[in-house]
C-alpha positions in Angstrom: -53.3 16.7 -9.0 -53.7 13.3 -8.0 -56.2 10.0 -8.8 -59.2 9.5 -6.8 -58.7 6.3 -6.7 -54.9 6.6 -5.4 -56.1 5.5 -1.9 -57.3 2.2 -3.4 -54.4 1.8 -4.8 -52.3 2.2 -1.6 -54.6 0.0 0.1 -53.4 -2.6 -2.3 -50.2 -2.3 -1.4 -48.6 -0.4 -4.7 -45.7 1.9 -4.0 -45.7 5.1 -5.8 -42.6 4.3 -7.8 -44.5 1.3 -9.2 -47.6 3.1 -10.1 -45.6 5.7 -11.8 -44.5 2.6 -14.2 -47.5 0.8 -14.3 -49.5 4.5 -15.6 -51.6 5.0 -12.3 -49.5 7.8 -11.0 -51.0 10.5 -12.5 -54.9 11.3 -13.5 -55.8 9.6 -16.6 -55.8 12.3 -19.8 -57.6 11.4 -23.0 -61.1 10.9 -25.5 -63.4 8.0 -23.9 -62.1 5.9 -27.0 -58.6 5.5 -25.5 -60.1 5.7 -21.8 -60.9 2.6 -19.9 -62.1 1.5 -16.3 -60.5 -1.3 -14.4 -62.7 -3.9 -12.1 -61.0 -5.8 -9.2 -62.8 -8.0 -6.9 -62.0 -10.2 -4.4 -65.2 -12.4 -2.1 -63.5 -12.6 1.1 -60.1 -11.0 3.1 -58.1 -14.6 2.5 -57.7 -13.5 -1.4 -54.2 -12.3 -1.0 -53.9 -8.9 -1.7 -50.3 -9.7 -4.3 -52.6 -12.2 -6.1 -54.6 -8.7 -6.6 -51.6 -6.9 -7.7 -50.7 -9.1 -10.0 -53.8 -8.4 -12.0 -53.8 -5.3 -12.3 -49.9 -5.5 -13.3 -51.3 -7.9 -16.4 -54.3 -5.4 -16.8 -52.4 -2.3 -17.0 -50.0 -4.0 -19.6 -52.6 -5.0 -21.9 -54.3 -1.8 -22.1 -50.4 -0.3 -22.9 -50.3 -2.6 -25.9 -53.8 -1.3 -26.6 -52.8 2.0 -26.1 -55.0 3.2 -23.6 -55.2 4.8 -20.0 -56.7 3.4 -17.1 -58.9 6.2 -15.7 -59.8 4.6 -12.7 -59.1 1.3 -10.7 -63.0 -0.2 -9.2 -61.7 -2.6 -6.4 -64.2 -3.8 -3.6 -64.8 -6.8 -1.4 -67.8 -8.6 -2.5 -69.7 -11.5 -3.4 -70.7 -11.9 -7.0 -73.1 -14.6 -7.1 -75.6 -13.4 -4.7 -78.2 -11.0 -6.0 -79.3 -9.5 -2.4 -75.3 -8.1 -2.5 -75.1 -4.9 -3.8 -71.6 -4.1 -5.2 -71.5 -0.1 -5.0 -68.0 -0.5 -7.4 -69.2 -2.4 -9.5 -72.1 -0.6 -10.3 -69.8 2.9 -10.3 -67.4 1.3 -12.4 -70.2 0.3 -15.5 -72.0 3.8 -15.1 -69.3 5.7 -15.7 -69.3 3.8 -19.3 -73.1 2.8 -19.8 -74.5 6.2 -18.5 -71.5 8.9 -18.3 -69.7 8.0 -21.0 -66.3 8.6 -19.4 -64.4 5.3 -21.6 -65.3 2.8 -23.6 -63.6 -0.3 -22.2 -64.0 -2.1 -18.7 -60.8 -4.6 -18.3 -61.6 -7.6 -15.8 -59.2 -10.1 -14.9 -61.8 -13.2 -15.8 -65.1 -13.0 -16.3 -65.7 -14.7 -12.6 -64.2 -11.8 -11.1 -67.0 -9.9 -13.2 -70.3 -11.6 -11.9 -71.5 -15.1 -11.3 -74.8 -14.6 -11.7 -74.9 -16.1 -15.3 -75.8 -14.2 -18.4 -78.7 -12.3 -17.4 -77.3 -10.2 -16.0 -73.6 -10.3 -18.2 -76.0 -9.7 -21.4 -78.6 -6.8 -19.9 -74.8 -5.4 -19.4 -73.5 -6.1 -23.2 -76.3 -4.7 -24.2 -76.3 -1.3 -22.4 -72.3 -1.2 -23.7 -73.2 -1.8 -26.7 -75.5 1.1 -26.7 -72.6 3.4 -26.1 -70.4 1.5 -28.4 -68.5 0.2 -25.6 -66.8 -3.1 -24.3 -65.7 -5.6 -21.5 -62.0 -7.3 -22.2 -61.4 -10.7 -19.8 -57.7 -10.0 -20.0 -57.1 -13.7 -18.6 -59.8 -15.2 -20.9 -58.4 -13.4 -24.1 -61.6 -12.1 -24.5 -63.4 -9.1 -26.1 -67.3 -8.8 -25.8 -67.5 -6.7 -29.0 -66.4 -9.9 -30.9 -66.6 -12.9 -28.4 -70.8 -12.2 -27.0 -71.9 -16.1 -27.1 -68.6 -17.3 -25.6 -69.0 -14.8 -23.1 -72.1 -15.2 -21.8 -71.1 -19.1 -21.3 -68.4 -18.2 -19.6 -71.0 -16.5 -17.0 -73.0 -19.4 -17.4 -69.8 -21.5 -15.9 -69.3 -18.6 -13.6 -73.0 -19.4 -11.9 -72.3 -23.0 -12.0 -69.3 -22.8 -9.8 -70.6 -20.4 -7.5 -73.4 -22.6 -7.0 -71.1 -25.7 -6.3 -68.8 -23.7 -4.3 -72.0 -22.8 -2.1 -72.7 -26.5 -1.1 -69.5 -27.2 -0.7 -69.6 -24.4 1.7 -72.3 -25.4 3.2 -71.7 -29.1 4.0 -68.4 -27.9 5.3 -70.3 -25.8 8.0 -72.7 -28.4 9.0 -69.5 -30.5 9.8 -67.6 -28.0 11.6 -71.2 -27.4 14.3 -71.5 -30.7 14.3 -67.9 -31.4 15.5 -68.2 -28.9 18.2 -66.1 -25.9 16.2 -66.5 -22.4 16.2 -67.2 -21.3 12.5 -66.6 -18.1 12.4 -68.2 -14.4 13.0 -68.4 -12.0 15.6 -68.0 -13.8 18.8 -70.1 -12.3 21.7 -68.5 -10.0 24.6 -66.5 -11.9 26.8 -65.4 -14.4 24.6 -62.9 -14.8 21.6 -61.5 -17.8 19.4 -57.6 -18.4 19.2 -56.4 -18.1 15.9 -56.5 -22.0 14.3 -58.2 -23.5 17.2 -61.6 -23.5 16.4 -63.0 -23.1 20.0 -64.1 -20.3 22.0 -62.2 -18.7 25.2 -62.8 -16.2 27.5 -61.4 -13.2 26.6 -59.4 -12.1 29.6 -59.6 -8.1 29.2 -63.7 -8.8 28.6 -64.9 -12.1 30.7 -64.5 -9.8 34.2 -66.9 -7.6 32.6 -69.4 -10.0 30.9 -69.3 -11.9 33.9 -70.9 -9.1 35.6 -73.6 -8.5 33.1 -74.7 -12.2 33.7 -74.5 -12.4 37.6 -76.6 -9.0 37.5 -79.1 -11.0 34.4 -79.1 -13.6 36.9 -80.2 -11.6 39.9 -83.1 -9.7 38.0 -81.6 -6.6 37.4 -82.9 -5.2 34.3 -80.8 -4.6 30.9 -81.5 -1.3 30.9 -80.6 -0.8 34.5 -77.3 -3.1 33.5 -76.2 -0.5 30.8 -76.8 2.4 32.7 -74.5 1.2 35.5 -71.5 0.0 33.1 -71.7 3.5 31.6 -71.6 5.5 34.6 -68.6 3.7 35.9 -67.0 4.6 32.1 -66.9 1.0 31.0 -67.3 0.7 27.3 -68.6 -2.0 25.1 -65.8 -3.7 22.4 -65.8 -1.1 20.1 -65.6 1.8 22.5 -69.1 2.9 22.4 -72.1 2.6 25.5 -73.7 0.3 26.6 -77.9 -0.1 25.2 -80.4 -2.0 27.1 -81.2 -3.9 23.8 -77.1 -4.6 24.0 -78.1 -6.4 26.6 -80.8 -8.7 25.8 -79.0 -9.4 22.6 -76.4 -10.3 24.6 -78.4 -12.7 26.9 -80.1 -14.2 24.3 -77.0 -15.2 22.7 -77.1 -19.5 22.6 -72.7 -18.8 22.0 -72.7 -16.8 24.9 -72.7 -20.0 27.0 -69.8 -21.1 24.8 -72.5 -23.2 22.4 -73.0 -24.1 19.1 -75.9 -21.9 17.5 -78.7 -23.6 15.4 -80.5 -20.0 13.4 -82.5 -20.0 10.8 -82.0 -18.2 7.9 -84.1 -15.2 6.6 -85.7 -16.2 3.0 -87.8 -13.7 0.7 -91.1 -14.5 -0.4 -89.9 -16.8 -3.1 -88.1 -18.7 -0.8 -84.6 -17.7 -1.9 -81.7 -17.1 0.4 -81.1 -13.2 2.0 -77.6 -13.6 3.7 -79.4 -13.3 6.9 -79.8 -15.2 9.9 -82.6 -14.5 12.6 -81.9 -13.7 15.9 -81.7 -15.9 18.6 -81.6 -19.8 17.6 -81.6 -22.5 19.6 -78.4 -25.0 21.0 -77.6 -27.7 18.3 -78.6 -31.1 19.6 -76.3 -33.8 19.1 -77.6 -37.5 18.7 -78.1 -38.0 22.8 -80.3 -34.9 22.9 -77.3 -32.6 24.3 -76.4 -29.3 23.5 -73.2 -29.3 21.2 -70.0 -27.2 23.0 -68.1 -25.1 21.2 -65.2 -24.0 23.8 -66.1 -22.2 26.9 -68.6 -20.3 27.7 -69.4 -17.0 29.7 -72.3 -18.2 31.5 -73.4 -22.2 31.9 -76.6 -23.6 29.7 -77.9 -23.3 32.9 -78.0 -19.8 33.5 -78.9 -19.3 29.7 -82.0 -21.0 30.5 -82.7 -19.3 33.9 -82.0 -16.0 32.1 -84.0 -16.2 29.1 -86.7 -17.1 31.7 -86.9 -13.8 33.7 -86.8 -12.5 30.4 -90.0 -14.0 29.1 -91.7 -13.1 32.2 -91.2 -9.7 31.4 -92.1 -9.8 27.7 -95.6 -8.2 26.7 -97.6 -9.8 23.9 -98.3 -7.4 21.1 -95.7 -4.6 22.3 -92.0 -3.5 21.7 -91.3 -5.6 25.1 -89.9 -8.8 24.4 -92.8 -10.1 22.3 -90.8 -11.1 19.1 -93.9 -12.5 18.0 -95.5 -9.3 16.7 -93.6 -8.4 13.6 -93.0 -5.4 11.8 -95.4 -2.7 14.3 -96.3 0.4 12.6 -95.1 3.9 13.4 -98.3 5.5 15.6 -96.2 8.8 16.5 -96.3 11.4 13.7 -92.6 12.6 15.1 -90.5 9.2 15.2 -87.0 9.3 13.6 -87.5 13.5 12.8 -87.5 15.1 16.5 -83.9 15.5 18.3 -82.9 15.8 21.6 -81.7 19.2 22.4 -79.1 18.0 25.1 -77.7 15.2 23.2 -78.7 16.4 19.8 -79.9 12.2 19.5 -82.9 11.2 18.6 -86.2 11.2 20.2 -88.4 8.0 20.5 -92.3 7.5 21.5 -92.5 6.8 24.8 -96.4 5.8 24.4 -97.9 9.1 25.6 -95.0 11.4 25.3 -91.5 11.7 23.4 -88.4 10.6 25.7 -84.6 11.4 24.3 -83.7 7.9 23.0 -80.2 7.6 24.6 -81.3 8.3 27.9 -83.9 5.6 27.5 -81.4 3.1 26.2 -78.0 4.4 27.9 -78.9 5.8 31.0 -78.9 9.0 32.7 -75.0 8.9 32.1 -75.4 9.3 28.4 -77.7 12.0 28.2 -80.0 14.3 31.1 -82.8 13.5 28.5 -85.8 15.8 27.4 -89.3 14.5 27.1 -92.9 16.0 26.2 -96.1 15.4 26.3 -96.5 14.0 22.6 -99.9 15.3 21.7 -98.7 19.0 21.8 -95.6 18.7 19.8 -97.5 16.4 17.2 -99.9 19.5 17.0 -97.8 22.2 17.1 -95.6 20.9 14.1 -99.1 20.0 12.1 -99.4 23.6 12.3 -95.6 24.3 11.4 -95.7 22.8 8.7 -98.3 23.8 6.9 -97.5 27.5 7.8 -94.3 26.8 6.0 -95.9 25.1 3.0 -98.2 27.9 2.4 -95.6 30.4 2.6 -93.6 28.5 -0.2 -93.5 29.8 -3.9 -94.8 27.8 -6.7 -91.0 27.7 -7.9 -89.9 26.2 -4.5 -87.9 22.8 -4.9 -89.6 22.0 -1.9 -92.8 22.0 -3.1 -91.1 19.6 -6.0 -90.2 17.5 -3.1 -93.0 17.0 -1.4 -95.3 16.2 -4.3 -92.4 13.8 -5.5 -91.9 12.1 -2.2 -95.6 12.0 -2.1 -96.2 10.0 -5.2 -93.5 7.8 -4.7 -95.4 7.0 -1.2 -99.0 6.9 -2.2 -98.2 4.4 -5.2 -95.1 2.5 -3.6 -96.7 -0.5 -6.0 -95.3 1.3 -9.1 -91.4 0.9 -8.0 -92.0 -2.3 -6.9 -93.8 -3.2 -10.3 -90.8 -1.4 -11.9 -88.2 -3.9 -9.7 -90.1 -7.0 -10.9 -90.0 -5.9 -14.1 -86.3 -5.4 -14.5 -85.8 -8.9 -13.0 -88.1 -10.5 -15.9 -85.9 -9.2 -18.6 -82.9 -10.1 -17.4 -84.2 -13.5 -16.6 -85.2 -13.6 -20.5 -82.2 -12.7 -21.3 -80.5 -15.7 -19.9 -83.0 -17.8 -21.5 -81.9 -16.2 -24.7 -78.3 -16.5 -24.2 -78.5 -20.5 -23.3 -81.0 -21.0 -26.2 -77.9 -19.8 -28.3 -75.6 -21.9 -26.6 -78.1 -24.7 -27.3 -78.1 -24.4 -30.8 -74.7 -23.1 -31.6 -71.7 -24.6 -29.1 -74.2 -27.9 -28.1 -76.1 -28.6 -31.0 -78.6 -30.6 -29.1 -81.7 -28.2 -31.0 -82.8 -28.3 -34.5 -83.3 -25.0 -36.5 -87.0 -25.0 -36.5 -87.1 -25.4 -33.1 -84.6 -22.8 -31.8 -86.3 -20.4 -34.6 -90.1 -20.7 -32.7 -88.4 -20.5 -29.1 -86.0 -17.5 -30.0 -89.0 -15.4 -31.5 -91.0 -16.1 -28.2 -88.2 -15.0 -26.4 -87.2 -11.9 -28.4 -91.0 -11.2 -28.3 -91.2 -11.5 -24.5 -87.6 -8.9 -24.2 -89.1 -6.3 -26.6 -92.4 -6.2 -24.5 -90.4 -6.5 -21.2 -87.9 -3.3 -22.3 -91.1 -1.4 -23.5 -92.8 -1.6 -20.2 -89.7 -1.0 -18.0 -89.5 2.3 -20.6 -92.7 3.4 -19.2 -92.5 3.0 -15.6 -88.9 4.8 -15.5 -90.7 7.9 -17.4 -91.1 10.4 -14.6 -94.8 11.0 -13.5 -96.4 14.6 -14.1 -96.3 16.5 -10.9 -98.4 19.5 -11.9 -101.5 18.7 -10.1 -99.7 18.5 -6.6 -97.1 21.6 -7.9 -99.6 23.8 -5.5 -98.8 24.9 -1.8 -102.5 25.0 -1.0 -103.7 21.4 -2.9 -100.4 19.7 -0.5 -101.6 21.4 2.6 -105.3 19.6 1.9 -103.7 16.5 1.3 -102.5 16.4 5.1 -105.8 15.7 6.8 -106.5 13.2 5.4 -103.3 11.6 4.8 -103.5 9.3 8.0 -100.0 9.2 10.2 -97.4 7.4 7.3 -98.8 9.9 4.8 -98.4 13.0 7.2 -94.8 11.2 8.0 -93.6 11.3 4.7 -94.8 15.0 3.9 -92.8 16.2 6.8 -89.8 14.4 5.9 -89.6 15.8 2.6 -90.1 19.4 3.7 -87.7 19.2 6.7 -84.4 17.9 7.8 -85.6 17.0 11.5 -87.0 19.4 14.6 -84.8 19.9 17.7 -86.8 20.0 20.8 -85.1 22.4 23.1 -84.9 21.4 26.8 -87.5 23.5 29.7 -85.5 26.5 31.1 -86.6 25.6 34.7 -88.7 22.5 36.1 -92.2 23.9 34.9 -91.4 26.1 32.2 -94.5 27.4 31.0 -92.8 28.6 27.5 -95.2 27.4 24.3 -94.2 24.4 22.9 -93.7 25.9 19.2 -91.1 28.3 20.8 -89.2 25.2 21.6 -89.1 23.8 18.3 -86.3 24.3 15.9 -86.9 22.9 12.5 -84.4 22.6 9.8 -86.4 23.3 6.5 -84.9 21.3 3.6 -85.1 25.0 1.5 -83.0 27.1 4.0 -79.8 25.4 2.9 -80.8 24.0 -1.0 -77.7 23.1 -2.8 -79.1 21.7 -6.6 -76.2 19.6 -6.5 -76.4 17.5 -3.3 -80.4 17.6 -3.6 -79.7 15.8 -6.8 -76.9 13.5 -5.3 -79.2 12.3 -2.7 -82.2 11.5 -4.7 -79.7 9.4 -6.8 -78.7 7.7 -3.8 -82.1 7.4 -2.5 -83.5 5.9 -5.8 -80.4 3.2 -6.0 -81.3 2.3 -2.0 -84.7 2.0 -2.7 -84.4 -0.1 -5.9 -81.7 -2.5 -4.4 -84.4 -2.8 -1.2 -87.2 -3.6 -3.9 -85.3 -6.3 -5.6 -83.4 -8.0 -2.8 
């Protein structure tokens, strides 16, 4: 029987004699007392992976002298400093102590490699181990939670401040690099590609026939969809292998580094203004002083031609609709079956087409992707209305499904609650790190008198004992009794309106697979051409139970970032 995390371990580049000595051969055998996890981050691929392996060679012989296992080795690729990052490993890594109870000790190299985003979140974490009578060991810092809290958390303090300075410093660096005409890094678009330590763009030989195509065809009107359906009936792939999309396309045209210049984007921000790791599409050339777009290297098309291009482009756009009109923002879903109906030839999913629903590859790909199936929309929006509530009154009250739709419904009729529950969360860890730095005030500094630190710690306790109360009583689960009826759901549907109806369906069914017409005019009813996959025909508790985990941790990570 082997690890699970033996892959990871591999990937490091440890041979199997060397695990075998270091203790990470085998599965890990023992209470949770002499149990412990091991954390291993690294931000980008330039960490060199012996550097890695050297940590875990120090770990592994600290926990010998400690005389205890390593159950499993966390290791990911992440930033630790922003908060719109989720780090999956890291979060698996302090469950399995915090929630399953599977060791008591998580060993990190430093308490950088940890988290940089300063004690409020390093002491929400203290405190959940020390719940479970657990503990974090910095094997570099010497350091042990259980008996070193204050220094700890000012260590994540230093953490934050270096990721911070590292982030200007990153910045300005940028900003000089675009200025000075280089190529900073990325994806670069299809045709081009930067030698390694030059800094500039080049045409990729094996791509620029191609792309060079694409733009003489942008060039001579030809549309993007009509583009990618061409390149994939002559078996041309894109970079990575897969067909060519109309949207492909414009991206592609829209591209300011496809004509080999430098990109000025803005970034995304969230409501308060903070930072989401995004950029939005498009940009704009940078300018230098002279009022001249800044080069890069060379380009697949001339500014020219990006300019003449992203003209026929505009002339097309639509205000208000999915054509070109980036204007609009975020449209609502109008057709009941978006996302849940499926092609029958391609088994791909089927889009609204405005009056009907068209098999979405064959709208995007072309005819050489997929034959395509399409139907009038109205009949197959009303012929699952009534298939569905057929199924829901044939349901027992003991049916998980019923549990699933009045669950999903809740959770959809009162999103504000999650969100509340998010925002509330993110107050008491930002108390938290007041608390901790009021400490390190008073205690390492000295710069606060007794009195002083007395009144503001007993506002700030005050402030984490109401915070914890409330976040208590938004995680308790809401009674679903009232909606625990097949009958009391199917009245909710009328008058739901199309999200509501949306979200009922998806919690009842998998998706619906519209079979194609036997013949051109196939009179056969619409409902016999309808294959749904109910959610109950194949219930495993299990994987149900896995994927509402999943879904919960998505959804909370959406609500925060």
């Amino acid at each position: 029987m082997e690890r699970e995390d033996l892959p990871n371990l591999h990937a490091l580049g440890f041979e199997d004699e060397e695990l075998k000595t270091l203790g990470l051969w085998g599965p890990a055998i023992g209470t949770p007392a002499n149990l412990a996890e091991m954390y291993l981050r690294r931000s980008k691929k330039k960490d060199t992976l012996s550097s890695l392996r050297e940590q875990v060679r120090r770990m592994c012989a600290h926990a010998a002298r400690e005389g205890k296992q390593v159950r499993h080795v966390w290791f990911e690729q992440k930033s630790a400093s922003k908060a719109y990052v989720r780090r999956e490993e890291f979060e698996k890594a302090t469950a399995a102590i915090a929630d399953a109870g599977l060791s008591k000790t998580l060993y990190v190299f430093k308490i950088s490699r940890l988290s940089r985003r300063g004690s409020g979140q390093v002491g929400l974490l203290l405190d959940k181990f020390e719940e479970q009578e657990a503990r974090i060991f910095s094997v570099a810092e010497g350091m042990d939670s259980r008996n070193n809290r204050l220094t700890l958390t000012i260590f994540s303090e230093q953490a934050r401040d270096q990721a911070a300075d590292i982030s200007i410093f990153t910045k300005n660096g940028i900003d000089a690099n675009k200025a000075d005409g280089r190529w900073t890094g990325g994806v670069t678009p299809y045709g081009l590609y930067s030698p390694k330590g030059s800094g500039k763009l080049a045409r990729n030989p094996s791509e620029y026939p191609t792309a060079r195509r694409i733009a003489a065809h942008l060039v001579d009107r030809k549309t993007p969809a009509w583009i990618a359906n061409t390149l994939n009936t002559e078996g041309i792939p894109t970079r990575h292998g897969k067909k060519w999309t109309g949207p492909g396309i414009v991206s592609l045209a829209h591209s300011v580094t496809w004509a080999g210049l430098v990109a000025n984007r803005e970034k995304m921000l969230d409501k308060n203004g903070k930072d989401v790791g995004k950029y939005h599409r498009g940009g704009t050339p940078l300018l230098n002083r002279s009022g001249k777009p800044v080069s890069c290297g060379e380009g697949v098309i001339t500014f020219a031609e990006h300019v003449k291009i992203n003209s026929i482009l505009a002339e097309r756009a639509q205000k208000g609709t999915s054509i070109g009109d980036r204007t609009r923002g975020k449209r609502e879903i109008v057709a009941l079956l978006s996302g849940i109906l499926r092609c029958g030839l391609c088994n791909g999913p089927m889009a609204n087409g405005g009056v009907n629903y068209r098999c979405y590859a064959r709208q995007v790909e072309g005819e050489s992707s997929c034959r395509g199936v399409s139907t009038d929309r109205k009949r197959v929006d009303a012929a699952a209305t009534a298939m569905w509530i057929n199924h829901v009154l044939s349901l027992s009250l003991e049916s998980p499904t019923i549990y699933a739709i009045a669950k999903d419904w809740l959770a959809y009729s009162d999103p504000e609650k999650d969100a509340h529950k998010a925002h509330v969360g993110a107050a008491l860890e930002s108390a938290v790190g007041r608390e901790m730095k009021l400490e390190k005030e008073f205690f390492v500094f000295g710069r606060m008198d007794e009195e002083k630190y007395d009144r503001l710690r007993e506002q700030v306790a005050a402030q984490i004992a109401e915070l914890k109360v409330e976040l208590a009583e938004l995680s308790r689960a809401t009674d679903l009794s009232p909606l625990m009826d097949p009958f009391s759901l199917a009245d909710l549907w009328e008058d739901a309106g199309i999200g509501g109806q949306r979200a009922l369906l998806k919690a009842a069914l998998r998706g619906i697979t519209l079979t194609p017409p036997k013949f051109r005019g196939d009179r056969t009813p619409i409902r016999d051409r309808l294959m749904p996959e109910w959610r109950d025909d194949s219930f495993n508790p299990a994987v149900e139970a896995a994927w509402d985990a999943w879904e919960e941790r998505r959804t909370r990570a959406t609500l925060t970032n």
